[in-house]
Every structure is written in C-alpha cells, then in structure tokens.
N, C-alpha and C positions, 0 to 999 in steps of 0.2 A: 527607498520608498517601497510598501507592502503594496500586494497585490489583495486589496480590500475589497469586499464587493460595492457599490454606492449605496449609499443608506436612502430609503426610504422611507418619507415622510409623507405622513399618513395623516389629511386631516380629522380633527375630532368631530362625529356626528352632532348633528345640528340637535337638541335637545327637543323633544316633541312636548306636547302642552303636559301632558300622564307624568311625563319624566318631570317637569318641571312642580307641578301639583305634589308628586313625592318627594321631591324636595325643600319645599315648602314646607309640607306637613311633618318631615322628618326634623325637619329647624326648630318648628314651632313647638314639636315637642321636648325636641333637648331644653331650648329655652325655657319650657312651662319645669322642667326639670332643673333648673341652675345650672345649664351645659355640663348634664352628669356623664358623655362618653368624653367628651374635653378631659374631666377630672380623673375618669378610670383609666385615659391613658396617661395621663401626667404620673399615676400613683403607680402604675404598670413601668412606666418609665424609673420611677424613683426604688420600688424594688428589684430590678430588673431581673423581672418574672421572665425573661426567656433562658435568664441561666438556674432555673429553678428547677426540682422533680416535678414539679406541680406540670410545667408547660410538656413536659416530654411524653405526656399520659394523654390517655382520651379524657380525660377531666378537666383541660386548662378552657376548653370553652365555656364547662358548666362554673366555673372560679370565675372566669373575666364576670359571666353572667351575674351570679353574686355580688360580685364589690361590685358591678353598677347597678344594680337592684339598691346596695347598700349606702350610694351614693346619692340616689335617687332616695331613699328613704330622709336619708341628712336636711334635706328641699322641703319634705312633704310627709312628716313622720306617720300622721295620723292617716295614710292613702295604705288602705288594709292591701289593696295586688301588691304592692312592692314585697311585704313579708312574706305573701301567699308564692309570689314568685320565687323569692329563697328559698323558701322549702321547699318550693318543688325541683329546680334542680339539684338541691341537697340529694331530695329523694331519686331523683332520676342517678345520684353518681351510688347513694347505696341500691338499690335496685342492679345496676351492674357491675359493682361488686362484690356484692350475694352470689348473682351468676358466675363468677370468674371463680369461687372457691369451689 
C-alpha cells in the first residue's frame, strides 16, 4: 500500500441566478444555431485537428472560430455576422502574419 495523501472532495458551487441566466442564454443560442459548437467539435473530433500544424500555432483558435462561424452559417446562411465574423478572424491571422515577416 502507497503512502497517498487522502483526496479531497471539493463540493461544486451552488450556481447563482447570473450563472444560470448565461447558461441559458448560451443554450438558446447554440440551439437558435443548430448546436453549431456540438457540430464544430464532432468535425474537430473527425479531423483530429490536434495532430494538425494548424493547432500547434497561435492560429488554431482563430480556425476553431471559422468552421463555427462556418457551421453556423450551414443553420442561417442569409445572417451577414456569420461571414463578417470569418473575415475578420481571417484578417486577424493575416494581420499577424504580416507582423511576423
């Protein structure tokens, strides 16, 4: 037998109205989206983007962002933020790639 320290069980904070209210609002969003972060990781899952260049760069946030922008567009093609949102972290990865040369 190991000399383990005892574990410590930590109960989960009780969830206040705020916290609940955002998660609420965050559900009802994915939904009004066809559970588009459900589908970007199922798709993240199926390329598995962490053995990718992509994830090993400062860029793999601005990508996740994209294909759920992208995913989100699939729901709501005609809802102009979604493309306005792809192009802006497009331009947010060239903007700091400009700088890195």
């Amino acid at each position: 037998m190991t000399n383990q320290p005892p574990r410590v069980i930590v109960p989960a904070p009780k969830p206040s109205p705020a916290t609940s209210d955002l998660h609420a609002f965050v559900a009802s969003r994915d939904r009004a989206y066809d559970d588009a972060w459900l589908k970007t990781s199922q798709v993240m899952k199926l390329l598995k983007i962490e053995e990718t260049a992509i994830w090993q760069t400062p860029y793999s946030f601005a990508w996740e962002m994209i294909l759920n922008k992208l995913i989100r567009a699939m729901a709501s093609p005609e809802k102009e933020d979604h493309w306005k949102d792809v192009q802006g972290y497009a331009q947010l990865v060239l903007e700091s790639l400009a700088q890195t040369k």
